[in-house]
C-alpha positions as a printed Julia matrix, in Angstrom:
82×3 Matrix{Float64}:
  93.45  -56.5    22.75
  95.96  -54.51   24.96
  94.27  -50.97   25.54
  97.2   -47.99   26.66
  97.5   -43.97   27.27
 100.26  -42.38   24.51
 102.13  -41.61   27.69
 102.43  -45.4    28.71
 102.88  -46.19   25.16
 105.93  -43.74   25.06
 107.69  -45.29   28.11
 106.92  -49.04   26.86
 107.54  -49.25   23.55
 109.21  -52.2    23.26
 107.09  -54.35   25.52
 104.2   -53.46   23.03
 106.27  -54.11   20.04
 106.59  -57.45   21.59
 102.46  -58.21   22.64
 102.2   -57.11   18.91
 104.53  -59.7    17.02
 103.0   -62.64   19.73
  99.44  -61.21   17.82
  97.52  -59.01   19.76
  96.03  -55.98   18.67
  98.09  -52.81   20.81
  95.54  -49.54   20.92
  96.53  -46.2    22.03
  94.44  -43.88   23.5
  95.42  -39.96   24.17
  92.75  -38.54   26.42
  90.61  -42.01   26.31
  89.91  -41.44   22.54
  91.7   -44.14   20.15
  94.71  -42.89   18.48
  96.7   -45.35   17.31
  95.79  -48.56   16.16
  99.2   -51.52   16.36
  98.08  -54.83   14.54
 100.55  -57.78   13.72
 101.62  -58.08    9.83
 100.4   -60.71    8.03
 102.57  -63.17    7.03
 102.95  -64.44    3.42
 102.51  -68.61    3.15
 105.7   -70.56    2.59
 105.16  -72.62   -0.32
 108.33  -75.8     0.06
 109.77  -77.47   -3.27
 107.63  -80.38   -2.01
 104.08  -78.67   -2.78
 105.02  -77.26   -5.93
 106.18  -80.43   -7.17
 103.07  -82.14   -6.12
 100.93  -79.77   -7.27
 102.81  -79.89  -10.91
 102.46  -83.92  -10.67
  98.85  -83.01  -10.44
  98.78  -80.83  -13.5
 100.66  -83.54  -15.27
  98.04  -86.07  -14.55
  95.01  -84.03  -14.85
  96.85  -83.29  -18.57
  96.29  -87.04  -19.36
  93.2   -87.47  -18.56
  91.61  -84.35  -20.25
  91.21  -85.23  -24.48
  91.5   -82.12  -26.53
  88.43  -80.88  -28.13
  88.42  -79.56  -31.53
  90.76  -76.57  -32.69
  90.6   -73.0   -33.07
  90.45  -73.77  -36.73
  87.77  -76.79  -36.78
  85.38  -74.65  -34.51
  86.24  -71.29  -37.14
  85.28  -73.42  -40.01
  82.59  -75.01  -38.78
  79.34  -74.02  -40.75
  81.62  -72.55  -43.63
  81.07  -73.6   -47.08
  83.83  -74.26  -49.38
């Protein structure tokens, strides 16, 4: 965590821009209370072609193994009479 007066801030911008998008945590002070508050965005996960693929193979497989139980229509007439 980088700790800096509003007057620093103002004349190094860019340097804390910088500390910021390596990952640290930039706070600004004005008068030694907290002000400002810089934190790095997170970043979304990259999903590649390869994964998804995989993870449909896996869906494909688990599809085999799982047997189908009985209908919505056996488990509604279950229990009726005729």
């Amino acid at each position: 965590m980088h700790r800096t007066g509003i007057y620093e801030a103002k004349n190094n911008f860019s340097a804390l821009v910088e500390l910021v998008e390596k990952g640290e945590e930039v706070r600004i002070t004005r008068h030694g209370k907290e002000v400002v508050r810089m934190l790095p965005m997170r970043r979304k996960p990259v999903i590649t072609d390869e994964q998804i693929a995989r993870e449909l193979d896996q869906i494909d497989a688990l599809h085999k193994v799982i047997k189908p139980g009985p209908g919505w229509r056996e488990l509604r007439d279950e229990g009726r009479q005729e």
